[in-house]
C-alpha positions as YAML, in Angstrom:
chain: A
units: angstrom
residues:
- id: 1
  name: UNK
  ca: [0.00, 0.00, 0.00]
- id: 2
  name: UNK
  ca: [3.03, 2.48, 0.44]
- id: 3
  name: UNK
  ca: [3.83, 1.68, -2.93]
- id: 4
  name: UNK
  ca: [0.93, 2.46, -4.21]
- id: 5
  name: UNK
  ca: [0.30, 5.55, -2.42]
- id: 6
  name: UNK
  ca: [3.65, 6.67, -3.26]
- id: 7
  name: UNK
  ca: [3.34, 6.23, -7.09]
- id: 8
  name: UNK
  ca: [-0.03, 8.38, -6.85]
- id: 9
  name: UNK
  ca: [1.63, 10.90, -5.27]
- id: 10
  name: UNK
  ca: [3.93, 11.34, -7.42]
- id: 11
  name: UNK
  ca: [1.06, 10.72, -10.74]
- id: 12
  name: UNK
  ca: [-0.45, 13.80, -8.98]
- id: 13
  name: UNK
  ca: [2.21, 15.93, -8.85]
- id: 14
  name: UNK
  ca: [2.92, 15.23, -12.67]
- id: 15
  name: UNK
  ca: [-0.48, 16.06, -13.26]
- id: 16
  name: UNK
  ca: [-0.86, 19.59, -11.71]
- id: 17
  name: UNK
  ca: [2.76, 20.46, -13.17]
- id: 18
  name: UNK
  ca: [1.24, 19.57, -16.99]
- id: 19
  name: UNK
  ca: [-2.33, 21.30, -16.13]
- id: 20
  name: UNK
  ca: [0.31, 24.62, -14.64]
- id: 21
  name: UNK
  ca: [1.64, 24.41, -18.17]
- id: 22
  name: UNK
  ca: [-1.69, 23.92, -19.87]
- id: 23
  name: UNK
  ca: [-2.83, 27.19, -18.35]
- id: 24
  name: UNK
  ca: [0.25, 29.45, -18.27]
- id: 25
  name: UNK
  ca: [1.03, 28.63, -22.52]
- id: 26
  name: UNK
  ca: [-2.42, 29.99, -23.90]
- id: 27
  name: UNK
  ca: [-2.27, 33.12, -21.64]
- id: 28
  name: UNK
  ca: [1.73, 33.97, -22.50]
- id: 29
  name: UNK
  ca: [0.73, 33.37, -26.53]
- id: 30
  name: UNK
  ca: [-0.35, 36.80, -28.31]
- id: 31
  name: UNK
  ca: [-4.26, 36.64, -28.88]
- id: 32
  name: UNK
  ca: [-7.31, 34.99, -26.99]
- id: 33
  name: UNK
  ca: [-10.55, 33.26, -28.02]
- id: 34
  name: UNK
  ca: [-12.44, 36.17, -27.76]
- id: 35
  name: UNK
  ca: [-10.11, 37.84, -30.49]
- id: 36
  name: UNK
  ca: [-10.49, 34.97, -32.68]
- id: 37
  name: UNK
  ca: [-14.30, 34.62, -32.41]
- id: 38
  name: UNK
  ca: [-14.04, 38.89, -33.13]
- id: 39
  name: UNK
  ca: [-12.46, 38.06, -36.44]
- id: 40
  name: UNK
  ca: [-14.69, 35.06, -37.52]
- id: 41
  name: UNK
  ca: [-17.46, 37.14, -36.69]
- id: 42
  name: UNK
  ca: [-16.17, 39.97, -39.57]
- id: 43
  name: UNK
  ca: [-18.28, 42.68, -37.69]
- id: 44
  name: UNK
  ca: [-21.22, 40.86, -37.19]
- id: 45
  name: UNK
  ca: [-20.58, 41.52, -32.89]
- id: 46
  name: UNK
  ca: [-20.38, 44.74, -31.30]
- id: 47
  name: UNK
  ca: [-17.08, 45.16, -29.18]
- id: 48
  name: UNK
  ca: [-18.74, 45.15, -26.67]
- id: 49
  name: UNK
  ca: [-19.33, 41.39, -26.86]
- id: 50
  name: UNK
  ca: [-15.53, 41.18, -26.05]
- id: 51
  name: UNK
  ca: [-15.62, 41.73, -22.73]
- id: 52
  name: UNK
  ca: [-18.67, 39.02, -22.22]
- id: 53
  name: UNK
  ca: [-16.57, 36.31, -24.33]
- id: 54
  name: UNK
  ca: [-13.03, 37.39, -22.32]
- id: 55
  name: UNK
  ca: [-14.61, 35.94, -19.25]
- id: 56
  name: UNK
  ca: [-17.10, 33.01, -20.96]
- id: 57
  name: UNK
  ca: [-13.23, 31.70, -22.19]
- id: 58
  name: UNK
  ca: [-11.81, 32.42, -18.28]
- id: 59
  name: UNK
  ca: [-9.45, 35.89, -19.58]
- id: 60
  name: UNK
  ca: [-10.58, 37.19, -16.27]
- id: 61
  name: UNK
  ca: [-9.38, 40.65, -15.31]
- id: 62
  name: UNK
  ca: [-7.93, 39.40, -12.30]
- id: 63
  name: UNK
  ca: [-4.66, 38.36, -10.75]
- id: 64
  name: UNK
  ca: [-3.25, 35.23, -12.25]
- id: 65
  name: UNK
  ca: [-2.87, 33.02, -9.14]
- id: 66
  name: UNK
  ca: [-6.87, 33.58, -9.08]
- id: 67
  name: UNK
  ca: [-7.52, 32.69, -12.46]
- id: 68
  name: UNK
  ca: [-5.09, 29.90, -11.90]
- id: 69
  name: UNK
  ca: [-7.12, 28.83, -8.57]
- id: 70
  name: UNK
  ca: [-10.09, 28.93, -10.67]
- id: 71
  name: UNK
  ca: [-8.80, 27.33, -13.31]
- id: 72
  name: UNK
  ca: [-7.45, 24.38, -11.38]
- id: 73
  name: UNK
  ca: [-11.22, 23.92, -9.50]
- id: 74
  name: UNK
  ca: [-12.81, 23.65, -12.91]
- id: 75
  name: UNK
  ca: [-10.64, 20.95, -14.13]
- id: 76
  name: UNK
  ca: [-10.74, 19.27, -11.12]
- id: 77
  name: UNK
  ca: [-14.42, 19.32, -11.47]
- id: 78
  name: UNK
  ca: [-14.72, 18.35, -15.61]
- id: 79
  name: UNK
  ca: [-15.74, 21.94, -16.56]
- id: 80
  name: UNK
  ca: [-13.52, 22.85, -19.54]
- id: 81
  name: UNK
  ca: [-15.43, 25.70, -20.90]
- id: 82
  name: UNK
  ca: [-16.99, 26.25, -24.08]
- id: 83
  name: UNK
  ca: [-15.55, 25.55, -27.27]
- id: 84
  name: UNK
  ca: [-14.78, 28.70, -30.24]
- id: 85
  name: UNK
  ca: [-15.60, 26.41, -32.77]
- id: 86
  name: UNK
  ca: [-18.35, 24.12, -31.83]
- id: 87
  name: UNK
  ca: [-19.80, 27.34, -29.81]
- id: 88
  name: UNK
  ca: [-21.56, 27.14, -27.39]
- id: 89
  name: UNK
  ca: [-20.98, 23.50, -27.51]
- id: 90
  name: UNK
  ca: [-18.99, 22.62, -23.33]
- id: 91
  name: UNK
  ca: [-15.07, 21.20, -24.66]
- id: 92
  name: UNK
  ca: [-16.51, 18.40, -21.92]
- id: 93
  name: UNK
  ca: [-19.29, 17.09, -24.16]
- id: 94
  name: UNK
  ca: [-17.12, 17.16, -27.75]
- id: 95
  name: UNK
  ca: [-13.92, 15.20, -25.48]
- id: 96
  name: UNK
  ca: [-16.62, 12.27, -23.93]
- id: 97
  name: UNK
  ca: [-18.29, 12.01, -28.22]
- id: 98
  name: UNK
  ca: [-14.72, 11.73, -29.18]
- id: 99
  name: UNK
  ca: [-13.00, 9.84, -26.37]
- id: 100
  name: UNK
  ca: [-14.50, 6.64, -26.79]
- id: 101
  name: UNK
  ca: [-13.65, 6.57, -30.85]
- id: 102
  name: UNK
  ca: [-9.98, 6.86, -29.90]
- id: 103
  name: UNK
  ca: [-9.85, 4.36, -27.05]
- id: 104
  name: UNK
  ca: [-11.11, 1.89, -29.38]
- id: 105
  name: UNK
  ca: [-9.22, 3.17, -32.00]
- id: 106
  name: UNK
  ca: [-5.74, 3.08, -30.13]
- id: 107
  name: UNK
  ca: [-6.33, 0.40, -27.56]
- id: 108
  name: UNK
  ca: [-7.21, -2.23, -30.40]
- id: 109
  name: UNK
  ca: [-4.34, -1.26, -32.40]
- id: 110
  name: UNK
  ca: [-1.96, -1.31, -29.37]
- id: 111
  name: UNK
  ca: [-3.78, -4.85, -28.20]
- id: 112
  name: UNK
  ca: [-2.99, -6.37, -31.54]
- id: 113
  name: UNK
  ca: [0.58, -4.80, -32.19]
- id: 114
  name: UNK
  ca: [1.93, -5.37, -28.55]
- id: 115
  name: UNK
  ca: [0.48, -9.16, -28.77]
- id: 116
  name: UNK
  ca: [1.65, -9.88, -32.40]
- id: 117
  name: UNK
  ca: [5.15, -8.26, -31.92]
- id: 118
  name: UNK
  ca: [5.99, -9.93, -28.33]
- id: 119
  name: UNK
  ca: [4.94, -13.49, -30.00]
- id: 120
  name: UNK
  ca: [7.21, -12.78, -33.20]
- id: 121
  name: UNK
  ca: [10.49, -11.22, -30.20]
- id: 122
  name: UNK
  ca: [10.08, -14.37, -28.15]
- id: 123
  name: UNK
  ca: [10.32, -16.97, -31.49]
- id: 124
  name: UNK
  ca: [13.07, -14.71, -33.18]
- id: 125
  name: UNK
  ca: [15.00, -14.62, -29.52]
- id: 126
  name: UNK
  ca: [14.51, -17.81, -29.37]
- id: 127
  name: UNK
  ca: [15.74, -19.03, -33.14]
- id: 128
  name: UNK
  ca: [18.52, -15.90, -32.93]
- id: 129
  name: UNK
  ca: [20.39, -16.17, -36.31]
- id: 130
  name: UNK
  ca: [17.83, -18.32, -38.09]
- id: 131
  name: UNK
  ca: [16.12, -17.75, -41.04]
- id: 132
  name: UNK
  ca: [12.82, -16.27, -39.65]
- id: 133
  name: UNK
  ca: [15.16, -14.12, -37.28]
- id: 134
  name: UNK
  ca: [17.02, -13.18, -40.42]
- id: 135
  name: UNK
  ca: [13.94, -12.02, -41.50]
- id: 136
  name: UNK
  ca: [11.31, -10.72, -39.01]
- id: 137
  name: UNK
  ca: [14.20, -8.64, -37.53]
- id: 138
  name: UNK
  ca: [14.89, -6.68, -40.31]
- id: 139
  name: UNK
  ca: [11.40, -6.01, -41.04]
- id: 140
  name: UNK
  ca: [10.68, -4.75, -37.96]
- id: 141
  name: UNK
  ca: [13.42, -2.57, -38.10]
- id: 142
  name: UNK
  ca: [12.14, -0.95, -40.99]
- id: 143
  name: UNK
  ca: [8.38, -1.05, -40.21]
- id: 144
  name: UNK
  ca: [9.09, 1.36, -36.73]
- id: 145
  name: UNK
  ca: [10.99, 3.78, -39.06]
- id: 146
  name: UNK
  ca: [7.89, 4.20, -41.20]
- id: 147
  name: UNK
  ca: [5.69, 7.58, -40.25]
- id: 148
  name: UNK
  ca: [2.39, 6.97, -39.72]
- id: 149
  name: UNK
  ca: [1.39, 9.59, -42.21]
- id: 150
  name: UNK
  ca: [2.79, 7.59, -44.95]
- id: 151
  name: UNK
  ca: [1.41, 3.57, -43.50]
- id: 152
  name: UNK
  ca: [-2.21, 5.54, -43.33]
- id: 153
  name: UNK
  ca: [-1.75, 7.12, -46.80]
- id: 154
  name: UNK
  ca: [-1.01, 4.13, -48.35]
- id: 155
  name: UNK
  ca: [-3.39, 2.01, -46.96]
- id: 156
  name: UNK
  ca: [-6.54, 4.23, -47.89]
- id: 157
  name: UNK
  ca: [-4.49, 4.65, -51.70]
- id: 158
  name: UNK
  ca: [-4.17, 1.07, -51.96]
- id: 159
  name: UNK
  ca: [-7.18, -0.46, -50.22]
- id: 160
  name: UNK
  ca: [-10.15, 2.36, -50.00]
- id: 161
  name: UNK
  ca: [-9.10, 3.90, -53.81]
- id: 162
  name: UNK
  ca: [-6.89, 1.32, -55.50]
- id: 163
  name: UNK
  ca: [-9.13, -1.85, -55.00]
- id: 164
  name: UNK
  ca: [-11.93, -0.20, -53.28]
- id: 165
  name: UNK
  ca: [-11.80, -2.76, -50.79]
- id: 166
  name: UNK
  ca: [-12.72, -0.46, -47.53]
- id: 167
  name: UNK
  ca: [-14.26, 2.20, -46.71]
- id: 168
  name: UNK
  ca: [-12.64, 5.53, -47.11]
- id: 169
  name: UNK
  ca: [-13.21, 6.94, -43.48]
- id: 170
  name: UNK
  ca: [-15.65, 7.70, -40.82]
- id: 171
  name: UNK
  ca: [-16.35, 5.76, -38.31]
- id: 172
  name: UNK
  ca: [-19.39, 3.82, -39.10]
- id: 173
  name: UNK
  ca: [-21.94, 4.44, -42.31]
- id: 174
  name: UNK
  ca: [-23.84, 7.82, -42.05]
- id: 175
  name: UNK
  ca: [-26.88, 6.17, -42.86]
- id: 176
  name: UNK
  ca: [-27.07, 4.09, -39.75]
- id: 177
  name: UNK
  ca: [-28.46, 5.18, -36.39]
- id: 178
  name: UNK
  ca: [-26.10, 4.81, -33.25]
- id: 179
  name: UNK
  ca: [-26.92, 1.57, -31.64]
- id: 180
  name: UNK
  ca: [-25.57, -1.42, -30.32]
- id: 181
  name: UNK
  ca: [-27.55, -3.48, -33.29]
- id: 182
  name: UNK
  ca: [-25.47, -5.72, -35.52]
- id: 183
  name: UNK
  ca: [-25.71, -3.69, -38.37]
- id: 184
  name: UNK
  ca: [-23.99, -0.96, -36.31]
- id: 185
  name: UNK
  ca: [-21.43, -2.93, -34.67]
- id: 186
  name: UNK
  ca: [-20.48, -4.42, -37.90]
- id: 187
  name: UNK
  ca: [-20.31, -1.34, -39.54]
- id: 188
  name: UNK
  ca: [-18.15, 0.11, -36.98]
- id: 189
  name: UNK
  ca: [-15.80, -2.94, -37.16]
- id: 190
  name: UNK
  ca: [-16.01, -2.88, -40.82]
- id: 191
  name: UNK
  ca: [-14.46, 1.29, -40.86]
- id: 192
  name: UNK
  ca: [-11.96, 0.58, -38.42]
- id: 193
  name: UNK
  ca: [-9.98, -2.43, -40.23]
- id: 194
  name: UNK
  ca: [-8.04, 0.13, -41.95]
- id: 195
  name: UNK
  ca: [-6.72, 2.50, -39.07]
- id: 196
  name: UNK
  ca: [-6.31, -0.29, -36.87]
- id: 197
  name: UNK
  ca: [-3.95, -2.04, -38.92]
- id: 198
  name: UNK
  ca: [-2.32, 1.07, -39.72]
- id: 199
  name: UNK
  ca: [-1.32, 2.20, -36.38]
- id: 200
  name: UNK
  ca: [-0.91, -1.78, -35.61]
- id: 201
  name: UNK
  ca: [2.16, -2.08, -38.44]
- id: 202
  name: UNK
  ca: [3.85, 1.23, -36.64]
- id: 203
  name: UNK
  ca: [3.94, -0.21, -33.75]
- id: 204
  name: UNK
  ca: [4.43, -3.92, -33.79]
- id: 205
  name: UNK
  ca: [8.61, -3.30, -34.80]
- id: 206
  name: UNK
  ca: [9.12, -1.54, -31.61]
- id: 207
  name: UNK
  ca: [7.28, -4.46, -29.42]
- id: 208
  name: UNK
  ca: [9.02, -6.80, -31.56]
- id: 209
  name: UNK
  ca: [12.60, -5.44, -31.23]
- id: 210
  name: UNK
  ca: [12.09, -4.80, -27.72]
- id: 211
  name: UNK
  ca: [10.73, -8.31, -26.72]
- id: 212
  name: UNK
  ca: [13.58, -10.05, -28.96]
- id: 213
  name: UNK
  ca: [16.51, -8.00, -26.86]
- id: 214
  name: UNK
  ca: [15.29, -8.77, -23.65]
- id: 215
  name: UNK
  ca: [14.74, -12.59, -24.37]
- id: 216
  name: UNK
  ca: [18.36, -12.83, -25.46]
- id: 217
  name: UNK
  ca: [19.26, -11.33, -22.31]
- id: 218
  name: UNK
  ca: [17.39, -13.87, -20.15]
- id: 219
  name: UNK
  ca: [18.31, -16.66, -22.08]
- id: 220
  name: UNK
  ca: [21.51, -16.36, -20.88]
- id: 221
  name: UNK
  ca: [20.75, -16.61, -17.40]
- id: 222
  name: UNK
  ca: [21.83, -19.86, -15.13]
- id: 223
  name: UNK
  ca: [17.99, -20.63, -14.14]
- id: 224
  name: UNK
  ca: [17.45, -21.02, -17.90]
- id: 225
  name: UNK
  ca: [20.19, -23.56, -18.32]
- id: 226
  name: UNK
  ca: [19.31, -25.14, -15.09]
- id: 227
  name: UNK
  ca: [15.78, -25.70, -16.50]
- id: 228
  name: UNK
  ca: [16.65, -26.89, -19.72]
- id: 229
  name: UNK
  ca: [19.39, -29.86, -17.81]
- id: 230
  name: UNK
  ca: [16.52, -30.76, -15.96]
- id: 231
  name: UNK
  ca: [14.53, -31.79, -19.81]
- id: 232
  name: UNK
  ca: [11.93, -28.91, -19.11]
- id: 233
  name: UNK
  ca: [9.83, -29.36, -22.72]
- id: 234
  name: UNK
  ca: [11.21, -26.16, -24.98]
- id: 235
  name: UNK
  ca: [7.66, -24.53, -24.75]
- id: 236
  name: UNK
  ca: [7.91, -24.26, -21.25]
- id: 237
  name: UNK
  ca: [11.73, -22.65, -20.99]
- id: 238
  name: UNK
  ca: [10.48, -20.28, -23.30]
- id: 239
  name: UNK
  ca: [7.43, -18.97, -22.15]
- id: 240
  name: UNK
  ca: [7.17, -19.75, -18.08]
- id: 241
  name: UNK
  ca: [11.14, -18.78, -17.64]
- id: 242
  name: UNK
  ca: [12.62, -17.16, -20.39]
- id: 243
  name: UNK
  ca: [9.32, -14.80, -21.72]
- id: 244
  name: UNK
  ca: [8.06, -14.15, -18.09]
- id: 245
  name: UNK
  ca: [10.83, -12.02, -16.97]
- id: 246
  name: UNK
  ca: [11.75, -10.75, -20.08]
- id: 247
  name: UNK
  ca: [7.82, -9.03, -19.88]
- id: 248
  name: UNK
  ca: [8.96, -6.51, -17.53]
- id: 249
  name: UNK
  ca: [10.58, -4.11, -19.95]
- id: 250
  name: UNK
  ca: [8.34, -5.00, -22.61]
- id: 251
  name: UNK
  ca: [5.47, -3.89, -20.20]
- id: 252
  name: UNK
  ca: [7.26, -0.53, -19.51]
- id: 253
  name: UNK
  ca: [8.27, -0.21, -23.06]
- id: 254
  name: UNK
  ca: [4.26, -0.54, -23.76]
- id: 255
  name: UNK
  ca: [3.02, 2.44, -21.64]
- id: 256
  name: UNK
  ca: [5.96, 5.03, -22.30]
- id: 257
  name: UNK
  ca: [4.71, 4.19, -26.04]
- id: 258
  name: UNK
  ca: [1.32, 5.67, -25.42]
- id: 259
  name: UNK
  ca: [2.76, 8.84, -25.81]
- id: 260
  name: UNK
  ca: [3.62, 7.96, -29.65]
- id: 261
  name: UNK
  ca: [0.10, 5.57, -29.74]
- id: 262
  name: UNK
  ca: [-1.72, 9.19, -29.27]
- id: 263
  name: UNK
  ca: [0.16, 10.95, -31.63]
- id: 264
  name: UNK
  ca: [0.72, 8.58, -34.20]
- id: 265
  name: UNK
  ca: [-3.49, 8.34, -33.71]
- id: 266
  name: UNK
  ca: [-4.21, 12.04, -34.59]
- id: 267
  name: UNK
  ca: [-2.36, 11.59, -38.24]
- id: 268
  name: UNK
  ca: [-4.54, 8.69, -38.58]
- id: 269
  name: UNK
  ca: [-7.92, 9.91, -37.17]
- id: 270
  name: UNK
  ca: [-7.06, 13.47, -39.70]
- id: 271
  name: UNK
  ca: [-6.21, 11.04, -42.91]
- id: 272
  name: UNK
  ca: [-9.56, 8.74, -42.45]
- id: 273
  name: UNK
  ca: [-11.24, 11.03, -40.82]
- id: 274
  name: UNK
  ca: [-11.72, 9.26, -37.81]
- id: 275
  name: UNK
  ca: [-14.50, 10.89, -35.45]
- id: 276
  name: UNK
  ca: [-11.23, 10.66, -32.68]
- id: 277
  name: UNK
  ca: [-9.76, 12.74, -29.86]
- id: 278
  name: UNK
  ca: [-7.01, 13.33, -32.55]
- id: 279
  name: UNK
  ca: [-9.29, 14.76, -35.35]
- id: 280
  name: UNK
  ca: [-10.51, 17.07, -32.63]
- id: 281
  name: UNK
  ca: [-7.52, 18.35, -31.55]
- id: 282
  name: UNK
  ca: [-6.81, 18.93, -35.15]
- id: 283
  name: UNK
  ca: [-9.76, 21.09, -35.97]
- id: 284
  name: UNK
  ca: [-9.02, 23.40, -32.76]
- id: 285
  name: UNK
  ca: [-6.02, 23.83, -33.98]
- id: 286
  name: UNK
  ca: [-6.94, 24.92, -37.36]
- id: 287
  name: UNK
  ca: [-9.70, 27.48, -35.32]
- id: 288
  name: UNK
  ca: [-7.23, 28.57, -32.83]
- id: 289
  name: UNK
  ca: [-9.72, 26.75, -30.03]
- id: 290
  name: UNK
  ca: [-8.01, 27.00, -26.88]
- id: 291
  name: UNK
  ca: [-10.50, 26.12, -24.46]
- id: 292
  name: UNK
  ca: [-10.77, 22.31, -26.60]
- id: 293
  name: UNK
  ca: [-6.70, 22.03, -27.26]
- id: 294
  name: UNK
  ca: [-6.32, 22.45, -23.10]
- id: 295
  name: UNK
  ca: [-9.46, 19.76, -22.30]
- id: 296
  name: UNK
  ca: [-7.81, 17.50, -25.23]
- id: 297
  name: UNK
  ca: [-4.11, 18.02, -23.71]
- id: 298
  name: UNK
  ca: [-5.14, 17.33, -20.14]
- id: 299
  name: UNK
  ca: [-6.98, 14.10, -21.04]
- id: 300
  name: UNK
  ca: [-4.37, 12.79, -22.77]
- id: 301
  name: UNK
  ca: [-2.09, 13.11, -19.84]
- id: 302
  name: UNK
  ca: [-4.37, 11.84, -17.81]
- id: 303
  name: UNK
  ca: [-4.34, 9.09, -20.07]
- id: 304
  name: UNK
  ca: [-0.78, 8.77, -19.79]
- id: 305
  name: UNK
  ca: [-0.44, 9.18, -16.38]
- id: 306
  name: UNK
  ca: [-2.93, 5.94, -15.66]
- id: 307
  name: UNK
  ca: [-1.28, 3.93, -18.15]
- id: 308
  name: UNK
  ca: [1.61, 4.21, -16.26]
- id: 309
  name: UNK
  ca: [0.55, 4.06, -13.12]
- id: 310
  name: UNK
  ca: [-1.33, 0.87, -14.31]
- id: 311
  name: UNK
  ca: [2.03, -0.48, -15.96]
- id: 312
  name: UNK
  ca: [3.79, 0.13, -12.37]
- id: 313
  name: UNK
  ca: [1.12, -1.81, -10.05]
- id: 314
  name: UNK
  ca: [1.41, -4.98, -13.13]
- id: 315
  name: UNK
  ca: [5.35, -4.78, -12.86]
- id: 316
  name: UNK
  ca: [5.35, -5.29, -9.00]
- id: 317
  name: UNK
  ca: [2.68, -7.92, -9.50]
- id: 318
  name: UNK
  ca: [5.33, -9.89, -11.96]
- id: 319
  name: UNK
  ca: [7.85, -8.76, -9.73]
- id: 320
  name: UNK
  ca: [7.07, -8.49, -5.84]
- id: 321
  name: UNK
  ca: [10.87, -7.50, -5.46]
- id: 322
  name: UNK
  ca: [9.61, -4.33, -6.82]
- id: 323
  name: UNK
  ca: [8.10, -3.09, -3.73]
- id: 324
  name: UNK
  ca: [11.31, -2.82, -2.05]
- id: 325
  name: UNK
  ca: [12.78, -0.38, -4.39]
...
C-alpha cells in the first residue's frame, strides 16, 4: 500500500505540473478566443461582446494566481469551458463524443501490435540467427521507421481507392443510427480495419525489437540452463522462464509508447477522418480553439499518467521485489 500511495503521489504531482503548463502557454501566446471569435465574426458583434466572451473563455481581469485557482477547481471538477468552434458546444461534451472513438481506436491497435510483436520477439529470440530471425528482424526494423502519415496514406491509396476494398473513413456508415444493433457494430468494425492495422504495423517493430533483446538477455541466465538440464519441454523454458521475466521491460516499453500511440493516432484519425480525440484536436487547432486544445491536452495526460501508473502496479505484480525499491 506504500507503494501504491507513493506512485499516486507522485502521478499527482505530474499532473498539476502539466495542467500549470496547460494554463500558463495559452495566456503567455499573443491573442485569446475572444479575439479569434471577433475576427470570424467579420463585424457581425459589437465590441462590446468582447468583454462578455473574455470571461465566458476564463481571460478574467484578475490576478493570475486567481484565475489559476479557478482554473485548477474547474478541471478538477470536468468543466472545460466552451468551445470557439463548436460554440456554445462545453469542450466536456465534444472530449466524452470523441474519447470513446480513440480508445477503441488506439487500444485495439496497441492490443494487436503489442500481442503480435511480443509473439514474433520471443520466437526470433529464441531461433537468434535463423532464417525467420534473419527475417522478421529486419522487417521490424524498418516497419518502426515508417511515419504513420505515410502507412495511413497508403493504406486508404491502396485499399479504400486502388481496389476499393474499404471504406474511405468515418467511423461507421452515415446512414445508420447509433446503436448497439449488428448492423452498427459491424459497420463500426467494418471502418476501423483500416486505421487499426495502420497504427498496428507502426507499432508492432518496436514491441518486436524490444521483446527479442530482452529474451536474449534472459536466455543467458543460469535458471534457464538449469531448466533446460533438468529436460523442461522447450515450450515451457520459453514462455514460463525465459518470456516471463523478459515481460517486464516490454510492459514498460508498452506504456511510455502511449505517448507515440496518441500521436501517431491524430495523423490517422485526420487522414480517415476518424470521429477521434485526434481529429478534434486537429480542428481546434486549425480554429485557434483553446479552451478544446487544453481539455484535449489534459486528457491525454491523464491518459498517460494511468497507463503508467497501471504499468507500475502490473510490474510489481510480476515482480514483488519491486516493492522494495
Amino acid at each position: 500500500m506504500r507503494f501504491v500511495l507513493r506512485r499516486l503521489a507522485f502521478y499527482l504531482v505530474a499532473f498539476l505540473v502539466a495542467a500549470t503548463f496547460n494554463f500558463l502557454i495559452p495566456r503567455l501566446m499573443p491573442g485569446n478566443p475572444a479575439d479569434v471569435m471577433l475576427a470570424q465574426a467579420q463585424g457581425t458583434l459589437p465590441p462590446e461582446a468582447r468583454e462578455a466572451l473574455m470571461e465566458t473563455f476564463g481571460f478574467i481581469n484578475e490576478p493570475l494566481y486567481l484565475q489559476y485557482l479557478k482554473y485548477l477547481g474547474s478541471i478538477f471538477t470536468w468543466d472545460f469551458g466552451l468551445s470557439v468552434k463548436y460554440y456554445p458546444t462545453p469542450v466536456y461534451d465534444l472530449l466524452a463524443r470523441a474519447l470513446p472513438w480513440t480508445l477503441f481506436l488506439t487500444g485495439t491497435a496497441t492490443l494487436v501490435a503489442y500481442a503480435l510483436g511480443t509473439l514474433l520477439g520471443i520466437r526470433a529470440a529464441w531461433r537468434r540467427g535463423s532464417r525467420f530471425d534473419s527475417v522478421v528482424s529486419p522487417l521490424a526494423l524498418a516497419l518502426q521507421s515508417i511515419p504513420p502519415v505515410v502507412v495511413a496514406i497508403t493504406a486508404l491509396f491502396v485499399f479504400a481507392i486502388t481496389l476499393n476494398w474499404l471504406p474511405a473513413g468515418y467511423a461507421f456508415d452515415p446512414s445508420l443510427e447509433p446503436s448497439l444493433s449488428g448492423s452498427f457494430l459491424s459497420s463500426v468494425f467494418f471502418h476501423a480495419l483500416m486505421p487499426v492495422l495502420s497504427l498496428s504495423i507502426v507499432l508492432v517493430g518496436g514491441y518486436l525489437i524490444t521483446m527479442r533483446n530482452n529474451m536474449i538477455g534472459q536466455l543467458g541466465e543460469d535458471y534457464v540452463h538449469l531448466a533446460e538440464a533438468k529436460g523442461l519441454s522447450d515450450a515451457r523454458v520459453r514462455y514460463n522462464y525465459a518470456a516471463r521475466n523478459a515481460f517486464l521491460p516490454s510492459i514498460t516499453a508498452l506504456a511510455i509508447s502511449l505517448g507515440s500511440v496518441f500521436g501517431g493516432s491524430l495523423i490517422t484519425e485526420v487522414v480517415f477522418n476518424y470521429p477521434g480525440l485526434g481529429n478534434l484536436l486537429y480542428m481546434g487547432v486549425i480554429a485557434r480553439d483553446f479552451p478544446l486544445i487544453q481539455g484535449q491536452l489534459l486528457i491525454m495526460t491523464l491518459a498517460m499518467l494511468s497507463a503508467n501508473f497501471a504499468v507500475d502496479i502490473a510490474c510489481v505484480a510480476l515482480d514483488p521485489r519491486l516493492r522494495r525499491a
